[in-house]
N, CA, C and O atoms as CSV, one atom per row, in Angstrom:
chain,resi,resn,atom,element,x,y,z
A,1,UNK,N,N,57.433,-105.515,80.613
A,1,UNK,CA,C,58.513,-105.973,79.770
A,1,UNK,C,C,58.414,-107.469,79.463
A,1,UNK,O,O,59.173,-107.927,78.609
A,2,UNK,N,N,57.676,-108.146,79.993
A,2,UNK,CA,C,57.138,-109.292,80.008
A,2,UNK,C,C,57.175,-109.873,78.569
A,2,UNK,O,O,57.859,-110.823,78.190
A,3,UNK,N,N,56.157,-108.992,77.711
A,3,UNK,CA,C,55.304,-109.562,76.412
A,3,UNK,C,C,56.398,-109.538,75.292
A,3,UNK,O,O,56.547,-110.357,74.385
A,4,UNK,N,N,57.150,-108.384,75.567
A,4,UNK,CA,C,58.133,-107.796,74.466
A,4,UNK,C,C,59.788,-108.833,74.703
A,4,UNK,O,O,60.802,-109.097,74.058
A,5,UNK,N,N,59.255,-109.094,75.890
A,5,UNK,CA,C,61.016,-109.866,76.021
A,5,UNK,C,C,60.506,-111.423,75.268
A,5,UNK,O,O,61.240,-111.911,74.408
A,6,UNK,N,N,59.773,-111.823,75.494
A,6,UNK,CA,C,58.922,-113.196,75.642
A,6,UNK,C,C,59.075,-113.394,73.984
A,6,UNK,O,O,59.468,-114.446,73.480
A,7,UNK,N,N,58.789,-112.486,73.407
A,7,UNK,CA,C,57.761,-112.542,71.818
A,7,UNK,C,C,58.939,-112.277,70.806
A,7,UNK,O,O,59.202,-113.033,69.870
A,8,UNK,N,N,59.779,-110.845,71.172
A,8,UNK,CA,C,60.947,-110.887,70.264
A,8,UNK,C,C,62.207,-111.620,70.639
A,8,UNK,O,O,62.807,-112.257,69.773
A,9,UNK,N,N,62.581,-111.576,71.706
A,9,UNK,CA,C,63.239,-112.747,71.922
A,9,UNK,C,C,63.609,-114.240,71.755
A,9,UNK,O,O,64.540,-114.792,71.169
A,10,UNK,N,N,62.379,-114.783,72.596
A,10,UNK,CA,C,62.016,-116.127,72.132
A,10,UNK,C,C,61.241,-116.490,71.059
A,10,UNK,O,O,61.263,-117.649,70.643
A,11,UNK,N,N,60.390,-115.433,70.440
A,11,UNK,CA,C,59.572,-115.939,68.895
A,11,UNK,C,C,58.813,-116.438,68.951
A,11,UNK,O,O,58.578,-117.194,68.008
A,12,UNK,N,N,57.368,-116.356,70.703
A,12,UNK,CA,C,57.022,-117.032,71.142
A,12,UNK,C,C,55.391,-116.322,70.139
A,12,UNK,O,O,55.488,-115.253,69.536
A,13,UNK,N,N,54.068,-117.121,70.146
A,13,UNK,CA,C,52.767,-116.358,69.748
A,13,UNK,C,C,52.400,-115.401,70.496
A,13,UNK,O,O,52.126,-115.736,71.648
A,14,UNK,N,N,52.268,-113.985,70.161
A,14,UNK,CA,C,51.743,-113.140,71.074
A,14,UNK,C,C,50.349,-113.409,71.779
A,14,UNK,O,O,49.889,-113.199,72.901
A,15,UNK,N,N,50.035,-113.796,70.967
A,15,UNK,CA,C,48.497,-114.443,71.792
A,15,UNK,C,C,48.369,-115.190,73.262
A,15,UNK,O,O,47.677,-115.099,74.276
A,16,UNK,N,N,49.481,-115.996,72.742
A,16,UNK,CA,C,49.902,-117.083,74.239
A,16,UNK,C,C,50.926,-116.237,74.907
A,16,UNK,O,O,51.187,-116.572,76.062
A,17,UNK,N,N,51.533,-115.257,74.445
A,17,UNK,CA,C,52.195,-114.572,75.557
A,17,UNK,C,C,51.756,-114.004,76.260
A,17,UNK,O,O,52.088,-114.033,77.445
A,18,UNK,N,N,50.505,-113.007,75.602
A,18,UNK,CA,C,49.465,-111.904,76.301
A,18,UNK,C,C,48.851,-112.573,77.299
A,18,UNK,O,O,48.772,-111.995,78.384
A,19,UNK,N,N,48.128,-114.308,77.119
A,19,UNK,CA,C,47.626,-114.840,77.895
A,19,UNK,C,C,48.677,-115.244,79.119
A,19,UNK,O,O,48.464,-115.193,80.331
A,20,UNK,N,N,49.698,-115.600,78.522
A,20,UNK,CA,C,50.738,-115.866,79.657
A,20,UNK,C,C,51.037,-114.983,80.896
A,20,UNK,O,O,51.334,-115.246,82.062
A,21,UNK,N,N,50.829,-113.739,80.142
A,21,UNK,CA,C,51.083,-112.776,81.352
A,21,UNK,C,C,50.050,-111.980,82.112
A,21,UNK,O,O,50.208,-111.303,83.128
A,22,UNK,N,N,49.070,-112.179,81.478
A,22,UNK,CA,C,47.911,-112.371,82.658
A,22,UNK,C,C,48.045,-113.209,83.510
A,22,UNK,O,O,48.004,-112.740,84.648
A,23,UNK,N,N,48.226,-114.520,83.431
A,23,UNK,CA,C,48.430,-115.548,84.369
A,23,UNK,C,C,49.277,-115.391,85.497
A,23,UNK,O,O,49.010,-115.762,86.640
A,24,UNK,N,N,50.496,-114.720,85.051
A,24,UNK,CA,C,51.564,-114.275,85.541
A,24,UNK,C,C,51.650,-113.104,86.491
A,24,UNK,O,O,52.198,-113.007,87.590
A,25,UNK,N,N,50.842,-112.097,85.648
A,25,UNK,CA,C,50.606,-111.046,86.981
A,25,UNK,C,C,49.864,-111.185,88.042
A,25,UNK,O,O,50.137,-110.870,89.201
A,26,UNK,N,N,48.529,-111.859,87.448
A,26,UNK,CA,C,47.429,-111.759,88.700
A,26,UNK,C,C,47.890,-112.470,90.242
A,26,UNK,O,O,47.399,-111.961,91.249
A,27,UNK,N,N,48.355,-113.048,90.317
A,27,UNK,CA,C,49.092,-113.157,91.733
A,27,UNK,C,C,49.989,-112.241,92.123
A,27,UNK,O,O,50.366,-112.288,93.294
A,28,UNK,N,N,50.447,-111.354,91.350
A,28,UNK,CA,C,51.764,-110.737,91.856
A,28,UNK,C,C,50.317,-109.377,91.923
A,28,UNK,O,O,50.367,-108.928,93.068
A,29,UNK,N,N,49.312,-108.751,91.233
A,29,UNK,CA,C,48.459,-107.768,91.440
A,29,UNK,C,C,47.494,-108.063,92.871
A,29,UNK,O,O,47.469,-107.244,93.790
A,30,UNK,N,N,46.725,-109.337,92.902
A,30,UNK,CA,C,46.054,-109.692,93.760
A,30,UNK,C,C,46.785,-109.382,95.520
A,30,UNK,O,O,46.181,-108.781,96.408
A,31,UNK,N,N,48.308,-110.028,95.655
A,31,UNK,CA,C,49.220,-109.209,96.567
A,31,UNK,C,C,49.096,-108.443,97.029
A,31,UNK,O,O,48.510,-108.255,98.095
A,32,UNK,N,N,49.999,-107.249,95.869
A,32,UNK,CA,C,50.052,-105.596,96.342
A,32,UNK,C,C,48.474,-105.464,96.563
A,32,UNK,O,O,47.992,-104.876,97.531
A,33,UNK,N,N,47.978,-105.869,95.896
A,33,UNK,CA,C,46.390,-105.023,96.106
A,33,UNK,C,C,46.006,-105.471,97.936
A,33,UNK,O,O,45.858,-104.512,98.694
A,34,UNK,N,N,45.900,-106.594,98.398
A,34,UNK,CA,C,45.927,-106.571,99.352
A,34,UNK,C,C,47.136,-106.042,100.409
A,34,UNK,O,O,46.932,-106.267,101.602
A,35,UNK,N,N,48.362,-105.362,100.035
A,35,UNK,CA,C,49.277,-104.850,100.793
A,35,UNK,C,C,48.984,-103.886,100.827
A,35,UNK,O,O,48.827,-103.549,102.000
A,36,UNK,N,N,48.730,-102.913,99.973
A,36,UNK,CA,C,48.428,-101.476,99.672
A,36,UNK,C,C,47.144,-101.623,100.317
A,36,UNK,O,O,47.050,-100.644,101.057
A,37,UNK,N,N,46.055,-102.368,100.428
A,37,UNK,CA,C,44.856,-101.816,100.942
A,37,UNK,C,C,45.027,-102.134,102.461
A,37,UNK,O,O,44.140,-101.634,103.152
A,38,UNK,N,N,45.906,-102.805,103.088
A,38,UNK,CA,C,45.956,-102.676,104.269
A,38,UNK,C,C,46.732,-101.797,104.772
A,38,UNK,O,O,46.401,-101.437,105.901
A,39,UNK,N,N,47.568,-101.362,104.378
A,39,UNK,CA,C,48.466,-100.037,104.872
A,39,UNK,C,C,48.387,-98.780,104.496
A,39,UNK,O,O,49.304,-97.960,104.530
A,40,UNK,N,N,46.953,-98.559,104.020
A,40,UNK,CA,C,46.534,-97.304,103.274
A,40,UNK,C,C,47.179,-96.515,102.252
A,40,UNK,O,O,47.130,-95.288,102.175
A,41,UNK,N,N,47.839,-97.363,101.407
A,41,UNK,CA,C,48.652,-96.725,100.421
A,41,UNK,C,C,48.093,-96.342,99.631
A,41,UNK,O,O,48.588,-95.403,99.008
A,42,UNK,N,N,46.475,-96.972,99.147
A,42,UNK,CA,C,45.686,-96.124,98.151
A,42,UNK,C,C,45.405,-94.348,98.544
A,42,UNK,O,O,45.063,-93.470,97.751
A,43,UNK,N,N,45.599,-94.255,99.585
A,43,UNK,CA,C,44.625,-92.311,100.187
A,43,UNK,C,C,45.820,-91.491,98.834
A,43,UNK,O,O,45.460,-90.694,97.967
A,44,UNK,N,N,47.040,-91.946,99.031
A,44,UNK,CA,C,47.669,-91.390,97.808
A,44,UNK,C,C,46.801,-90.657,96.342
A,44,UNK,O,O,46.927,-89.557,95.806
A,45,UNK,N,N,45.880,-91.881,96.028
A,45,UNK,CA,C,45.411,-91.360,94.908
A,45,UNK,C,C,44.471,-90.443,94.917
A,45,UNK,O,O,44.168,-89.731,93.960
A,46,UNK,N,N,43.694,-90.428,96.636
A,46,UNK,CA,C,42.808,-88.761,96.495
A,46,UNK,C,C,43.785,-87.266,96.188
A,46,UNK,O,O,43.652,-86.191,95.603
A,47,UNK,N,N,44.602,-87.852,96.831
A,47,UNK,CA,C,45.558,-86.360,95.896
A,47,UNK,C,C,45.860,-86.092,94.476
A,47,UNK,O,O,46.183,-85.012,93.981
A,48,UNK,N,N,45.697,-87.307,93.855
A,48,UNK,CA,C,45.615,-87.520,92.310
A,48,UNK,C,C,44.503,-88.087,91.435
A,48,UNK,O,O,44.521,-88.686,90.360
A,49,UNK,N,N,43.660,-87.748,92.147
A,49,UNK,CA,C,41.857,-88.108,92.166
A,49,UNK,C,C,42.275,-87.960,90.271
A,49,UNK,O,O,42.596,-88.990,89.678
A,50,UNK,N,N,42.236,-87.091,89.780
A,50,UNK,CA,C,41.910,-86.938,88.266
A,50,UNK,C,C,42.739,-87.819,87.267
A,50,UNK,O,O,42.329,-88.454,86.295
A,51,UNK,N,N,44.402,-87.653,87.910
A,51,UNK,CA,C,45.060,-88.544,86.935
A,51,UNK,C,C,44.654,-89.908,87.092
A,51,UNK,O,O,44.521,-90.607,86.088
A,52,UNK,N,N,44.368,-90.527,88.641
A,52,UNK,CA,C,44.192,-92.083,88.540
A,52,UNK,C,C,42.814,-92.154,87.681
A,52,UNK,O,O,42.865,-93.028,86.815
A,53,UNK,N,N,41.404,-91.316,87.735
A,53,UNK,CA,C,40.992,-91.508,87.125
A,53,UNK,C,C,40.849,-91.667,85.288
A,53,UNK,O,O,40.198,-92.407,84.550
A,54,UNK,N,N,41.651,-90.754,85.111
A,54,UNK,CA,C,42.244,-91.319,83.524
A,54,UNK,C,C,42.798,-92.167,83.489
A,54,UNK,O,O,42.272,-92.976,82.725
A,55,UNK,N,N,43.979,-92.642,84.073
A,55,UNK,CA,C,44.350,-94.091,83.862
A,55,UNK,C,C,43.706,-95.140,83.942
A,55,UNK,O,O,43.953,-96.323,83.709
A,56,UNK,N,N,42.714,-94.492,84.356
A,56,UNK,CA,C,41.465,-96.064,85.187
A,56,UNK,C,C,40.648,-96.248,83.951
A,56,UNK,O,O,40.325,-97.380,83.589
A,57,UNK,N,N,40.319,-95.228,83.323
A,57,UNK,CA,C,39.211,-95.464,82.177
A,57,UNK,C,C,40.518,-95.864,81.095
A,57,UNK,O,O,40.213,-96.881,80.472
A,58,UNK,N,N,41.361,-95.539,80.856
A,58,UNK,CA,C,42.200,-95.772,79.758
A,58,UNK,C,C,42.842,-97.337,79.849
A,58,UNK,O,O,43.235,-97.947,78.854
A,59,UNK,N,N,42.875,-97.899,81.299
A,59,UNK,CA,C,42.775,-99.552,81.539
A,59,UNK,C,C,41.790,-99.804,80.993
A,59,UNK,O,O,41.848,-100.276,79.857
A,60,UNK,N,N,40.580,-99.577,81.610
A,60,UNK,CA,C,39.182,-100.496,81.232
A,60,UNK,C,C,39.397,-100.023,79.510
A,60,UNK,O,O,39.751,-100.982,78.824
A,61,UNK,N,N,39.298,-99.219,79.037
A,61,UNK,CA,C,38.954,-99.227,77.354
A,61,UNK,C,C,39.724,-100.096,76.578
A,61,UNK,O,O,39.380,-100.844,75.664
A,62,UNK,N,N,40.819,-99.886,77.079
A,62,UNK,CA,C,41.976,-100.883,76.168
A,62,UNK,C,C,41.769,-102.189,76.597
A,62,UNK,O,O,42.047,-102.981,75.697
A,63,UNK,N,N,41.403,-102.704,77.585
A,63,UNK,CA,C,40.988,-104.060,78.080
A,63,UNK,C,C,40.054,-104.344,77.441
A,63,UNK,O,O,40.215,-105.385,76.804
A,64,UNK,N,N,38.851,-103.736,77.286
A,64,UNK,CA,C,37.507,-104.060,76.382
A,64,UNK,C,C,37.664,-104.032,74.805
A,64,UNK,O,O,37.166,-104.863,74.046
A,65,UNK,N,N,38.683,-102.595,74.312
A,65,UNK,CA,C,39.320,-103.100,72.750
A,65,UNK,C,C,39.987,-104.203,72.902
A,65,UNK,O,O,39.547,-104.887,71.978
A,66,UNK,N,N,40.912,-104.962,73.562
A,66,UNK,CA,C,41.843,-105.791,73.694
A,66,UNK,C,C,41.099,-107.162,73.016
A,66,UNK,O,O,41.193,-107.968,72.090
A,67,UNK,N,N,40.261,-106.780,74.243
A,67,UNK,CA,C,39.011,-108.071,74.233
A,67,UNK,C,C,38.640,-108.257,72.772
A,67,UNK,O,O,38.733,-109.329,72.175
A,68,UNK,N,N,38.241,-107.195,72.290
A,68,UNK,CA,C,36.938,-107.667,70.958
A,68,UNK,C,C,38.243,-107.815,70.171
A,68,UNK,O,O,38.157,-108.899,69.594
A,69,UNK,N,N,39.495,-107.190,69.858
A,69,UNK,CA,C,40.136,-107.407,68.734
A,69,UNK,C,C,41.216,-108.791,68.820
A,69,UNK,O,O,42.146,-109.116,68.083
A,70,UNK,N,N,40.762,-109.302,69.805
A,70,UNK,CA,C,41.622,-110.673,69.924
A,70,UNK,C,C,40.959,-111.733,68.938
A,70,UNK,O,O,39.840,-112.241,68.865
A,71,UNK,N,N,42.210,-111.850,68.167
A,71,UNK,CA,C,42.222,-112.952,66.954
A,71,UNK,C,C,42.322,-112.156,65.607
A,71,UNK,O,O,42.885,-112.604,64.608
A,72,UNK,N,N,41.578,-110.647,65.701
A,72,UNK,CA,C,41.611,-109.983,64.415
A,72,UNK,C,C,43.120,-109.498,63.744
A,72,UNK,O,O,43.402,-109.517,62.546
A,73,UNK,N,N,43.665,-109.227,64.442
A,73,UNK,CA,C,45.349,-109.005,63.514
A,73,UNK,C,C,46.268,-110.487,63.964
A,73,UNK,O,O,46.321,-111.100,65.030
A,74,UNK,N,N,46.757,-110.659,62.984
A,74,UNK,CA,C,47.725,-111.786,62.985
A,74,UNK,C,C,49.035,-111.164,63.318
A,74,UNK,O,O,49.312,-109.972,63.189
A,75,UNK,N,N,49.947,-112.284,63.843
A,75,UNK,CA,C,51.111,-112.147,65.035
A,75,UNK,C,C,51.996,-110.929,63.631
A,75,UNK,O,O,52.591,-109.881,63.883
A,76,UNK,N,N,51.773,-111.580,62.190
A,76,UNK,CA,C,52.683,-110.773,61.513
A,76,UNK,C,C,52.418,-108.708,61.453
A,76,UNK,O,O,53.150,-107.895,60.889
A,77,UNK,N,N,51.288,-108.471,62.157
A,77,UNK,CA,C,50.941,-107.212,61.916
A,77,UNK,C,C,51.702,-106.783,63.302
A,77,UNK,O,O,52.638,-105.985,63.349
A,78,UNK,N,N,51.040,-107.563,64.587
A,78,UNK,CA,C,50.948,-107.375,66.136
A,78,UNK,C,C,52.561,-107.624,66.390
A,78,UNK,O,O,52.941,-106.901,67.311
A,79,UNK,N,N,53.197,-108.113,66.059
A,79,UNK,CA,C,54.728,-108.007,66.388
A,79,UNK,C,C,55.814,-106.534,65.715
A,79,UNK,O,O,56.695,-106.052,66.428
A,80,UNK,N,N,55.651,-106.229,64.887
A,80,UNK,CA,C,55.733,-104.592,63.917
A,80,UNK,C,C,55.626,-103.849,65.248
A,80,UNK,O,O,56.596,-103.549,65.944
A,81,UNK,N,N,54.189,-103.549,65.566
A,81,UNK,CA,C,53.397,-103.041,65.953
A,81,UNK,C,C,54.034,-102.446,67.555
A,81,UNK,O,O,54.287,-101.331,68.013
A,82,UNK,N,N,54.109,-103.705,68.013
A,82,UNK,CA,C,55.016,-103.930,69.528
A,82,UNK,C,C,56.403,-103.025,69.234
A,82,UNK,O,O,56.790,-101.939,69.668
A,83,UNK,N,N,56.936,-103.954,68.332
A,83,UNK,CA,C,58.725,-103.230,68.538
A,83,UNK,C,C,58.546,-101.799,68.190
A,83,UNK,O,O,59.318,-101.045,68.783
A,84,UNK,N,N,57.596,-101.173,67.255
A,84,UNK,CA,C,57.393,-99.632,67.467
A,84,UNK,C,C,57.220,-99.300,68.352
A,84,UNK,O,O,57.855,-98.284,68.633
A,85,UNK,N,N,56.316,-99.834,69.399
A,85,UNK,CA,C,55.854,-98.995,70.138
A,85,UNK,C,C,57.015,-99.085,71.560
A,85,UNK,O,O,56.978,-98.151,72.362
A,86,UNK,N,N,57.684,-99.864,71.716
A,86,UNK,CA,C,58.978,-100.021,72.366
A,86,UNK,C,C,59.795,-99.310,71.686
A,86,UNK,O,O,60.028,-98.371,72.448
A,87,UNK,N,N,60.426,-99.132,70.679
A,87,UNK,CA,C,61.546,-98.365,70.352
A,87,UNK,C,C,60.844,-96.884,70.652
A,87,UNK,O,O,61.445,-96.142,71.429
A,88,UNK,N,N,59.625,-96.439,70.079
A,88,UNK,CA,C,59.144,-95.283,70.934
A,88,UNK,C,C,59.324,-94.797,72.018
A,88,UNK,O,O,59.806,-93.672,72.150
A,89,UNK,N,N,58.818,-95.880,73.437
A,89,UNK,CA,C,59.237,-95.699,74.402
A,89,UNK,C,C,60.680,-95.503,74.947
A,89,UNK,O,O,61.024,-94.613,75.724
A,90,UNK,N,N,61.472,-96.478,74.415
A,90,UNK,CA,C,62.565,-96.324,74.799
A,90,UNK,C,C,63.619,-95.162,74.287
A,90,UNK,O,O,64.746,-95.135,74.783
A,91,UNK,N,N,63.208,-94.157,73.234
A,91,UNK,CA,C,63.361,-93.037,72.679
A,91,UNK,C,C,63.364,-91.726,73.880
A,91,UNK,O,O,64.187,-90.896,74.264
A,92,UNK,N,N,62.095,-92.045,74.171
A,92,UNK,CA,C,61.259,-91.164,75.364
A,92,UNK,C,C,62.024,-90.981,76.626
A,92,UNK,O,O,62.697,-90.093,77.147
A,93,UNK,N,N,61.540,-92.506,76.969
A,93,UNK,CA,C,62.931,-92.530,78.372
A,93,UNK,C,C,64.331,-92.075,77.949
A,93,UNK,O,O,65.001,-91.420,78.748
A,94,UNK,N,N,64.768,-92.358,76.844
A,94,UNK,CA,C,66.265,-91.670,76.675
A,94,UNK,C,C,66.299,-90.226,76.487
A,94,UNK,O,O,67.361,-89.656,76.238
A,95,UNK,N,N,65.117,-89.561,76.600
A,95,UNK,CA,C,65.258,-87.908,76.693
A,95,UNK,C,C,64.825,-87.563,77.888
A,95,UNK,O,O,64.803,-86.404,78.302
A,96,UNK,N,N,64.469,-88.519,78.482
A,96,UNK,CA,C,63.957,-87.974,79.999
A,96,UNK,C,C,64.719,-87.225,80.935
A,96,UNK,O,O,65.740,-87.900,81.067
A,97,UNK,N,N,64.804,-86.374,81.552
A,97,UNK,CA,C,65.735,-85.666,82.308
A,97,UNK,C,C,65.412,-86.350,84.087
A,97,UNK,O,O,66.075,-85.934,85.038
């Protein structure tokens, strides 16, 4: 909720927000990652061996599109773009049972 509060809210460049919140997570990821790997909270995902693995390739791909298409759409396409895909979501969650 980071990018979307940051960008429509404050009217900030998505570019520098996206970068912002990399900055922002990786200490708060680097953490759990060491909390979870000391208290064995990962064995969880051998029970979900297949879904983590889709999520895992569907991180790395969008990270590597992310990568090459940074700079190619301007904030006026990439902001549209966002609040769809939030009002989507938030559609979703409001039918969720």
């Amino acid at each position: 909720m980071l990018i979307p509060t940051i960008v429509l809210l404050f009217g900030e460049n998505i570019k520098t927000v996206g970068s912002l919140s990399l900055l922002v997570s990786l200490p708060t990821m680097l953490v759990a990652f060491a909390r979870y790997s000391r208290d064995a909270s990962f064995a969880v995902l051998g029970a979900n061996r297949r879904f983590a693995l889709v999520l895992a390739a569907g991180s790395v791909a969008g990270a590597v599109l992310g990568g090459l298409l940074l700079g190619v759409f301007p904030d006026a396409v990439l902001i549209p773009v966002l609040a769809v895909i939030l009002l989507v979501s938030a559609a979703k969650l409001a039918r969720h049972d």
